[in-house]
N, C-alpha and C positions, 0 to 999 in steps of 0.2 A: 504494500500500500504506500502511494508517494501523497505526499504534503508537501506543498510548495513554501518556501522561508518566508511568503508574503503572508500564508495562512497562519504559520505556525508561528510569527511575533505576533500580530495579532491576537493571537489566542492568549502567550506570554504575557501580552501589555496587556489586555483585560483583565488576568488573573492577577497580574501585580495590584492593579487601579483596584478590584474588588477585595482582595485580600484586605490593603490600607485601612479602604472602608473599614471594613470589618472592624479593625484595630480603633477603631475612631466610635464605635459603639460602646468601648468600657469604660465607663465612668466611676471612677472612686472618688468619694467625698471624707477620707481620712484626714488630707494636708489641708484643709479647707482652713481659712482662720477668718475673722470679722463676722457681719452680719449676715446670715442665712437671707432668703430673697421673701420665705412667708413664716418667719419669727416672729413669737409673741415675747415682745420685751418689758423691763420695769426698770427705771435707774431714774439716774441724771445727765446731764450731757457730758462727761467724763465717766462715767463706768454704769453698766450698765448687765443684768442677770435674763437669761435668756430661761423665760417661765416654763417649757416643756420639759427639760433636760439640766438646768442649772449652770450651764456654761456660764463661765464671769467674763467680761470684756472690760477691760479699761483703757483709755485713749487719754494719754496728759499732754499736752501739747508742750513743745521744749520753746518753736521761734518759727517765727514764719515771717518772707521777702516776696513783696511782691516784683514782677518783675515784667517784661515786655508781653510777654505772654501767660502763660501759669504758671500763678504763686508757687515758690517752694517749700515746703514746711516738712518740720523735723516732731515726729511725734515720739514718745514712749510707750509703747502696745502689752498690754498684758492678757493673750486670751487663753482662759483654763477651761481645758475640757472634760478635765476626771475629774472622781466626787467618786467617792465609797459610800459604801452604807453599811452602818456598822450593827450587828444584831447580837443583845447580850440577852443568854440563855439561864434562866436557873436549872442549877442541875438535879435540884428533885423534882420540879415539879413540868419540866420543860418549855416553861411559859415566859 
């Protein structure tokens, strides 16, 4: 059976182009930092507790220049994603 090189890149560059795709499907939201897009939040304009899950964010501004185009500004960023629960057991009664 012959295959012409014109068929057989073809087929190669397709499979490249849809593989990528593929690759372009997996979304992880581990390294994710700041505000979620539909978070329900409570704070103040510097720190700020993300009510589903407890995340804490805090945002301290150091100095900001404004400049020909957009300002530059220097913040200090604190966002905590862990939080334990801690469960204390009596050992007779289990409760």
């Amino acid at each position: 059976m012959f295959i012409s090189r014109r068929f057989a890149s073809a087929i190669f560059f397709f499979g490249f182009v849809l593989a990528g795709s593929a690759l372009a499907q997996d979304v992880t939201n581990e390294g994710a930092v700041g505000f979620p897009v539909h978070g329900v939040f409570s704070g103040s304009e510097f720190e700020s507790v993300q009510m589903n899950n407890g995340n804490l964010h805090i945002e301290i501004p150091l100095w900001t220049v404004r400049g020909r185009g957009l300002p530059v500004e220097m913040k200090m960023i604190y966002d905590n994603k862990g939080w334990t629960l801690l469960v204390n057991c009596n050992k007779n009664t289990g409760l």
